[in-house]
GUVO-837230 format. One record per residue: residue number from 1; z, x, y of N, C-alpha, C, O, CB in turn. Coordinates in steps of 0.05 Angstrom, whole numbers, plus 5000, padded with zeros to 4 digits. Glycine has a CB too. Layout:
<pts>
> n  n.c3  n.c1  n.c2  ca.c3  ca.c1  ca.c2  c.c3  c.c1  c.c2  o.c3  o.c1  o.c2  cb.c3  cb.c1  cb.c2
> NUM  Z  X  Y  Z  X  Y  Z  X  Y  Z  X  Y  Z  X  Y $
...
</pts>
This chain:
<pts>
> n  n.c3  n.c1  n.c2  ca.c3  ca.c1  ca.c2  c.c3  c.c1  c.c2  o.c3  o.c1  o.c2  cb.c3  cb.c1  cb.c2
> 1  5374  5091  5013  5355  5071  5023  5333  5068  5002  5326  5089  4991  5343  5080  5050 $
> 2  5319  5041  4993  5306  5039  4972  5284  5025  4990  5288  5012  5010  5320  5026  4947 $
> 3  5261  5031  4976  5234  5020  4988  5219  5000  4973  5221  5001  4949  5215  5041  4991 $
> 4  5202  4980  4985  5193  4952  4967  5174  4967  4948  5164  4986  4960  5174  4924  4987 $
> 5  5167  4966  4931  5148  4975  4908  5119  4952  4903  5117  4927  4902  5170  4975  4877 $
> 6  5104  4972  4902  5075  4955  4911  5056  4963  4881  5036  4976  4883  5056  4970  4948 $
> 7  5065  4956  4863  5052  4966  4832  5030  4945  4839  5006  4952  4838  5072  4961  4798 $
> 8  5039  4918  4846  5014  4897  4850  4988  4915  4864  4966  4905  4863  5023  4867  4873 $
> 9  4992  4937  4874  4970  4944  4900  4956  4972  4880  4932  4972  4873  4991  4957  4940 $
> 10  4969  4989  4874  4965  5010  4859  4991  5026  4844  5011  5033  4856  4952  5028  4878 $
> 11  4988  5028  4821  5015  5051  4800  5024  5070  4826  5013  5083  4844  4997  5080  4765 $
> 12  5051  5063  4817  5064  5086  4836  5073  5085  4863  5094  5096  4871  5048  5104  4838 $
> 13  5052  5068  4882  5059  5053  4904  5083  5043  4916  5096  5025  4905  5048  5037  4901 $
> 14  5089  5051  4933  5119  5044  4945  5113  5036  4970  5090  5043  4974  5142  5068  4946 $
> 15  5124  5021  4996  5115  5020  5022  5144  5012  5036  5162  4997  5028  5089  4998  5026 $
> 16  5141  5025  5058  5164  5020  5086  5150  5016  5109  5128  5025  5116  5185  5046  5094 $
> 17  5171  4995  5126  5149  4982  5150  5162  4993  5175  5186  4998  5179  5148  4943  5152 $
> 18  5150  4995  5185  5153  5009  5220  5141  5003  5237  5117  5009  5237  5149  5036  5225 $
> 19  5152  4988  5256  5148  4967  5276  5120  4953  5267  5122  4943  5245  5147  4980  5309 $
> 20  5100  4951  5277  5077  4929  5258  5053  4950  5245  5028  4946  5245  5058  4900  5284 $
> 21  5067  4971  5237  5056  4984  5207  5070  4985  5187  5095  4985  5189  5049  5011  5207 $
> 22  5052  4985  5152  5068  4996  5141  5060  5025  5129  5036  5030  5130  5076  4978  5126 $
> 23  5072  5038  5122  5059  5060  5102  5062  5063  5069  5084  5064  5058  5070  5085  5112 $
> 24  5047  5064  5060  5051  5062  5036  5046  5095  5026  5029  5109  5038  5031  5038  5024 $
> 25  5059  5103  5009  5065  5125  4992  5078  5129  4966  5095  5114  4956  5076  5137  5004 $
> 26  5072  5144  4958  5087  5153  4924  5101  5187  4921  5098  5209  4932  5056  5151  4895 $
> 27  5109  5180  4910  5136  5215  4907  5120  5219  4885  5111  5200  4873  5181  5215  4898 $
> 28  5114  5245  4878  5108  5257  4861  5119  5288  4862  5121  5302  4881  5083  5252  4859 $
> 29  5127  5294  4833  5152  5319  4826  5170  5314  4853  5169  5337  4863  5137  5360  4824 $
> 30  5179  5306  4864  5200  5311  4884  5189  5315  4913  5199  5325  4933  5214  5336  4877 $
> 31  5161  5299  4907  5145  5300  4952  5133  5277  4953  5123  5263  4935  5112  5329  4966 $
> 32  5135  5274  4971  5126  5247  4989  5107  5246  4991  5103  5260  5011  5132  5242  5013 $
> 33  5080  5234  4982  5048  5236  4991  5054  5201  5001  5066  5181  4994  5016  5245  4958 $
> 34  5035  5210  5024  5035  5188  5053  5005  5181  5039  4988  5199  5037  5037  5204  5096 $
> 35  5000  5159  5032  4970  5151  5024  4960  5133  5046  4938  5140  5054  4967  5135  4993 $
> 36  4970  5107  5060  4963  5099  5083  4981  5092  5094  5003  5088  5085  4947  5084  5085 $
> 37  4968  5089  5126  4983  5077  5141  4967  5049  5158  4946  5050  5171  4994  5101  5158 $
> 38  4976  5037  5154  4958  5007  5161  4972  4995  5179  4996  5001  5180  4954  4985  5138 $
> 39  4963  4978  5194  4976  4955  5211  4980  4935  5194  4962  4931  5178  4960  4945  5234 $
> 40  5007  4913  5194  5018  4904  5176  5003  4868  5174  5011  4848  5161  5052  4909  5181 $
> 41  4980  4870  5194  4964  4840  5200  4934  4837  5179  4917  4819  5177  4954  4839  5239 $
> 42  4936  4868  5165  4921  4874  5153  4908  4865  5120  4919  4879  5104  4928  4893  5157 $
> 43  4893  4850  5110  4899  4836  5083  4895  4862  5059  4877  4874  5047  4875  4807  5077 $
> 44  4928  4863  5062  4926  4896  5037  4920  4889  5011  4917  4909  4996  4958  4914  5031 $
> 45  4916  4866  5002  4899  4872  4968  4871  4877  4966  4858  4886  4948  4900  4846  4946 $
> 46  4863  4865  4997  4826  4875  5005  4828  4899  4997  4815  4906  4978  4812  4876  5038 $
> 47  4844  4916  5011  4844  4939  5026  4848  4951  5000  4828  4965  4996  4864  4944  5052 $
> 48  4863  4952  4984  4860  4965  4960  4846  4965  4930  4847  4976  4908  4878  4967  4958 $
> 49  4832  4942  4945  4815  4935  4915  4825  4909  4891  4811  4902  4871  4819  4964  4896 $
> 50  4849  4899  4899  4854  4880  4887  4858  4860  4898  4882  4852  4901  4868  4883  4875 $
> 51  4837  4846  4908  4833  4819  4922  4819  4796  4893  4796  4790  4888  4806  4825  4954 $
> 52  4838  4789  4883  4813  4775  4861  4796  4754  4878  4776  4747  4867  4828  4754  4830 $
> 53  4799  4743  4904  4793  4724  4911  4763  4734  4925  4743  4721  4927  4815  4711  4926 $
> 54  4769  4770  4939  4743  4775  4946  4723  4782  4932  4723  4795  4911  4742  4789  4960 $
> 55  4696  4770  4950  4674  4781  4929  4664  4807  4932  4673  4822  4950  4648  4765  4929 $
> 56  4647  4815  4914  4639  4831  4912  4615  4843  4938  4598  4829  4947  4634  4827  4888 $
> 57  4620  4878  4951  4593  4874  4958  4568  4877  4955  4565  4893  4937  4592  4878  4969 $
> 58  4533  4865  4972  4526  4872  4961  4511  4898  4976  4496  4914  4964  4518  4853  4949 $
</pts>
């Protein structure tokens, strides 16, 4: 089973969806680190910092 790859979001990033979440995680040496778990209605390039469209706050 292969997972969508989310480099657009952060290096390393991988994500699988489960019912209306997804989780995003990365393997490192051979383990699974679970970094979030979000609801999938969620605008994930906010959420990780690469929104070029959002501004900044102040």
């Amino acid at each position: 089973m292969s997972y969508v790859s989310r480099e657009d979001l952060a290096p390393g990033l991988r994500m699988a969806a489960l019912d209306r979440y997804v989780i995003f995680f990365r393997v490192l040496d051979g383990t699974v680190r679970i970094e979030r778990v979000l609801h999938g209605a969620r605008n994930l390039p906010m959420l990780f910092g690469t929104d070029s469209d959002a501004s900044p706050a102040d």
